[in-house]
C-alpha positions as CSV (number, residue, x, y, z in Angstrom):
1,X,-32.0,-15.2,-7.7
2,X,-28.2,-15.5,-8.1
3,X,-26.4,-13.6,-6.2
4,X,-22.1,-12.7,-5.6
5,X,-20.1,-13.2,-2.7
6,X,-17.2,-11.6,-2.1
7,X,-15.5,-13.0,0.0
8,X,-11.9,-11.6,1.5
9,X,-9.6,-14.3,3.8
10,X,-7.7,-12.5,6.0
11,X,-4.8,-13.7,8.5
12,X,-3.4,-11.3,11.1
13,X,-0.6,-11.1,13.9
14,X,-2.3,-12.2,17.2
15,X,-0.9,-9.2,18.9
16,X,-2.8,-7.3,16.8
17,X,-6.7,-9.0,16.8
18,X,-8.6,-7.5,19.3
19,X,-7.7,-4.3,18.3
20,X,-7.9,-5.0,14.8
21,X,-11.3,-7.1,15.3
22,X,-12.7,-4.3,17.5
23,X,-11.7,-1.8,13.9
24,X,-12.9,-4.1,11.2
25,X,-16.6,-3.6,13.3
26,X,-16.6,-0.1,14.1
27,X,-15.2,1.5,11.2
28,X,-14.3,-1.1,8.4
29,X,-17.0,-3.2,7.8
30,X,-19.4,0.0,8.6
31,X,-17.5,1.7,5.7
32,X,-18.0,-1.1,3.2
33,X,-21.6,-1.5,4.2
34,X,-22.4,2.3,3.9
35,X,-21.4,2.4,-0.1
36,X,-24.6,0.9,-0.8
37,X,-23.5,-1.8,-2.9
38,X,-23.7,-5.0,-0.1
39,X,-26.8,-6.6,1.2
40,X,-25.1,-8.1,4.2
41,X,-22.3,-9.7,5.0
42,X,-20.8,-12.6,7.5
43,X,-17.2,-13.4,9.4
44,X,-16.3,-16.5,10.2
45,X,-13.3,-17.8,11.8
46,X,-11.0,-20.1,10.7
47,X,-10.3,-22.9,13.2
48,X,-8.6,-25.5,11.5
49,X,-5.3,-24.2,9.2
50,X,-4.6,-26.0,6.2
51,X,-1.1,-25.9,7.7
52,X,-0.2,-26.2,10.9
53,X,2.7,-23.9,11.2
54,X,0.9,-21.2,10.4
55,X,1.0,-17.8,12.8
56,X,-1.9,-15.8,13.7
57,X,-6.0,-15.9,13.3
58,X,-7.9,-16.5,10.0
59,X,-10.8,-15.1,9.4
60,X,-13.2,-14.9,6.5
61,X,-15.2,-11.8,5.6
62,X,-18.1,-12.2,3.5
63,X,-20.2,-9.8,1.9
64,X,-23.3,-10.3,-0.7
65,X,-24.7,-8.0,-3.4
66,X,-27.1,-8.4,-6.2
67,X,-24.4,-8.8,-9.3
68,X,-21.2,-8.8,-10.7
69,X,-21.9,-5.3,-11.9
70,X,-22.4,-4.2,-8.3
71,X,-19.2,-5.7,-7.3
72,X,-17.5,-4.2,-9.8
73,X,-18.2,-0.7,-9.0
74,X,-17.5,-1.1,-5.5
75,X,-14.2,-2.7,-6.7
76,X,-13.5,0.4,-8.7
77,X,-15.3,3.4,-6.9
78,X,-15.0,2.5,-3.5
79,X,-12.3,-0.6,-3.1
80,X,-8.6,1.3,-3.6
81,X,-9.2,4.0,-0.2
82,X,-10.5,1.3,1.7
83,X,-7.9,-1.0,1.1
84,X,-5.2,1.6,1.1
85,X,-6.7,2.4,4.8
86,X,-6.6,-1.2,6.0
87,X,-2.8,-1.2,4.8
88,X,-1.8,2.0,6.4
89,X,-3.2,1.3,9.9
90,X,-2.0,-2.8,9.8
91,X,0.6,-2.8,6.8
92,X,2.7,-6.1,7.4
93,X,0.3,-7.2,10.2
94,X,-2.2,-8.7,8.0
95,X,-2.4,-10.8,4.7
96,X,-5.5,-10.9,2.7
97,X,-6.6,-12.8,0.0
98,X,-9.8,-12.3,-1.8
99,X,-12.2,-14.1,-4.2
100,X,-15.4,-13.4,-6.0
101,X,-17.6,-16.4,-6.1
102,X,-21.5,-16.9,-7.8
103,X,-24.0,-18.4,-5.7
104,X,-26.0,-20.6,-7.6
105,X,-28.2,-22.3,-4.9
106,X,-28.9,-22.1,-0.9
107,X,-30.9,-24.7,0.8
108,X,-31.5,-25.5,4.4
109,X,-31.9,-28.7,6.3
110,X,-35.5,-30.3,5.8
């Protein structure tokens, strides 16, 4: 069965992390989980920059659902007050970039 990620790359201000980190577990990702339209989801850390210079922590937030047709909806019904919320508690402190991607196979060491 094919399935979507979403997956949303997010850098943020050290100063910020753990409190942020501690938020994106207790209330954000709880939030996203809750509108039904996710299966599961993953973070991962970054811990390699493309470029060196760069400030802060990377981390990668992925969530899985069923279609494109379940992302959508979440992108429409439940995506703008989330977002809007992330950006008023951490405004300038973060930058996120997100991408939809198809999974087309998952396999596993023999």
């Amino acid at each position: 069965m094919d399935m979507i990620q979403y997956n949303v790359t997010i850098n943020i201000e050290n100063d910020v992390l753990e409190e942020w980190m501690q938020w994106m577990r207790t209330e954000h990702i709880p939030s996203v989980m809750k509108t039904g339209i996710f299966l599961s989801y993953r973070i991962a850390e970054l811990l390699a920059p493309i470029d060196p210079e760069q400030e802060g922590s990377t981390f990668s937030f992925q969530y899985f659902c069923h279609s494109i047709e379940d992302y959508n909806r979440y992108e429409n019904e439940f995506a703008p007050a989330l977002r809007a919320e992330t950006t008023a508690k951490y405004g300038n402190k973060i930058v996120a970039f997100r991408s939809i991607m198809q999974i087309w196979e998952e396999g596993s060491a023999q």
